[in-house]
C-alpha positions as CSV (number, residue, x, y, z in Angstrom):
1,X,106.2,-126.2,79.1
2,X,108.4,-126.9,82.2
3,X,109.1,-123.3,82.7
4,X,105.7,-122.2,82.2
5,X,105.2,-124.7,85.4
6,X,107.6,-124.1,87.3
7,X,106.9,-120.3,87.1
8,X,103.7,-121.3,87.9
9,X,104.7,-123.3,90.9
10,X,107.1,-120.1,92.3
11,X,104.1,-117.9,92.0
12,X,102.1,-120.0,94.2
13,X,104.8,-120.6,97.1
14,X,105.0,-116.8,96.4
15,X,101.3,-116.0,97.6
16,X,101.2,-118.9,100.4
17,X,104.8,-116.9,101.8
18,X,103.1,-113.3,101.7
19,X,99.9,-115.0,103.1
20,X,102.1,-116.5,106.3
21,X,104.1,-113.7,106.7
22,X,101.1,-111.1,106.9
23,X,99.8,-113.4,110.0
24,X,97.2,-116.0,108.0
25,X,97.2,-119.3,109.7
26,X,98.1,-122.4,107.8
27,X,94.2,-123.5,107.5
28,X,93.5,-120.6,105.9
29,X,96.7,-121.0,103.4
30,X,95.1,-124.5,102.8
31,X,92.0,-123.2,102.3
32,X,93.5,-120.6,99.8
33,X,94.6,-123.3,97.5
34,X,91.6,-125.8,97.8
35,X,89.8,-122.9,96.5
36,X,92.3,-120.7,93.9
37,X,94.3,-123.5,92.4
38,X,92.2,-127.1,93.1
39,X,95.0,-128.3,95.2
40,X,94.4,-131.5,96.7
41,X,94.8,-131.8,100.5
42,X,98.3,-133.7,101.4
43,X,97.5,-137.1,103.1
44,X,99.6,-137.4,105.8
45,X,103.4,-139.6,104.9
46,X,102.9,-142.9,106.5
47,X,105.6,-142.9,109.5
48,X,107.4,-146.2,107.8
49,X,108.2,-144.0,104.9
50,X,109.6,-140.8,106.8
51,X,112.2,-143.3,108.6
């Protein structure tokens, strides 16, 4: 089971890489993702925990 995800994980970081590397922005990437896999948008790190 972890393989099957983690193959599945390297597939999509596959696609996002090809998408930025032809020239797509990151919205559109984001968009790619809402849309193909139901990815949830990121909500931003609070700055307490980055430090």
């Amino acid at each position: 089971m972890a393989r099957a995800k983690t193959a599945a994980i390297a597939e999509r970081i596959d696609t996002l890489q090809r998408m930025l590397l032809e020239g797509s922005s990151n919205s559109a990437c984001v968009t790619h993702a809402l849309w193909e896999w139901g990815v949830s948008r990121r909500q931003p790190t609070p700055r307490s925990e980055v430090l």
